[in-house]
C-alpha positions as CSV (number, residue, x, y, z in Angstrom):
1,X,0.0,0.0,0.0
2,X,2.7,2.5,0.8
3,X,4.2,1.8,-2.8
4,X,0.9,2.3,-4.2
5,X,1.0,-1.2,-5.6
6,X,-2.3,-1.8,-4.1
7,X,-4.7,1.1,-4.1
8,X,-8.3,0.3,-4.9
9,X,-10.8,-0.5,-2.1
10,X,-13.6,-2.9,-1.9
11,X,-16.4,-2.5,0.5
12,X,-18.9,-4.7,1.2
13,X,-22.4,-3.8,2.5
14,X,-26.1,-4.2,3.3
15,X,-28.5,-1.8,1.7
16,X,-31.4,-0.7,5.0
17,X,-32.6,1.8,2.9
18,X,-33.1,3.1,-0.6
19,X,-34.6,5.6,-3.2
20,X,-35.7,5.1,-6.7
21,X,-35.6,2.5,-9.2
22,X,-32.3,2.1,-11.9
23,X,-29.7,4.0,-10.4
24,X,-30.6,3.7,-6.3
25,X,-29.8,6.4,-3.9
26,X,-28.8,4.6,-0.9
27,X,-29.6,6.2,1.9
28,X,-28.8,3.9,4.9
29,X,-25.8,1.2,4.8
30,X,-24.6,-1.8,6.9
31,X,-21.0,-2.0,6.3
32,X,-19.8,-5.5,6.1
33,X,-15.9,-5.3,5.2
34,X,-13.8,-3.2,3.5
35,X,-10.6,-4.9,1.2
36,X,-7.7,-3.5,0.1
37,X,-7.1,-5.1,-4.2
38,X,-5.5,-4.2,-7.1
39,X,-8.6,-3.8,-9.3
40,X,-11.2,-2.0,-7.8
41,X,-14.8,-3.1,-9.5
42,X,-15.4,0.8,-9.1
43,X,-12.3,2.2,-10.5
44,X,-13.1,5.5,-8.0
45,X,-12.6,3.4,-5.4
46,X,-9.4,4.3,-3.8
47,X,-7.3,4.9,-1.0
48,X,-6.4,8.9,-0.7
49,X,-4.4,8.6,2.5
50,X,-2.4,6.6,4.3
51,X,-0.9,6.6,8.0
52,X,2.8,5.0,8.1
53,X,2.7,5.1,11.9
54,X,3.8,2.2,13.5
55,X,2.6,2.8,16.8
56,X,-0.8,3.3,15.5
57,X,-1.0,-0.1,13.6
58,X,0.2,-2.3,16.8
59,X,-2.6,-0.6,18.7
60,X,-5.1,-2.0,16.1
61,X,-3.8,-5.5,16.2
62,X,-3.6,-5.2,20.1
63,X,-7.1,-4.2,20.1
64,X,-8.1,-6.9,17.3
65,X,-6.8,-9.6,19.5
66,X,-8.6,-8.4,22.5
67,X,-12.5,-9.2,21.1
């Protein structure tokens, strides 16, 4: 990711609530996952940002292994 070999995102949801027929306008989401891959199904997909802190990423995995 930091290379920018991988930058597309996929994201997974439920839909709780929509508008309209054809093109939906989702208006409430249940979000499922989220996947870093190379080829985005939306190409707009991406990641912007990225946080190269260390520190940070051990307190997600400490906090991962604690549920």
């Amino acid at each position: 990711v930091a290379r920018g070999d991988v930058r597309g995102l996929s994201v997974g949801y439920r839909v709780r609530a929509a508008r309209g027929e054809g093109p939906r306008e989702l208006i409430e989401l249940a979000l499922v996952e989220v996947s870093l891959v190379a080829r985005p199904m939306q190409p707009l997909a991406r990641v912007h940002a990225l946080e190269a802190e260390c520190d940070r990423s051990c307190e997600c995995e400490e906090s991962r292994s604690r549920r």
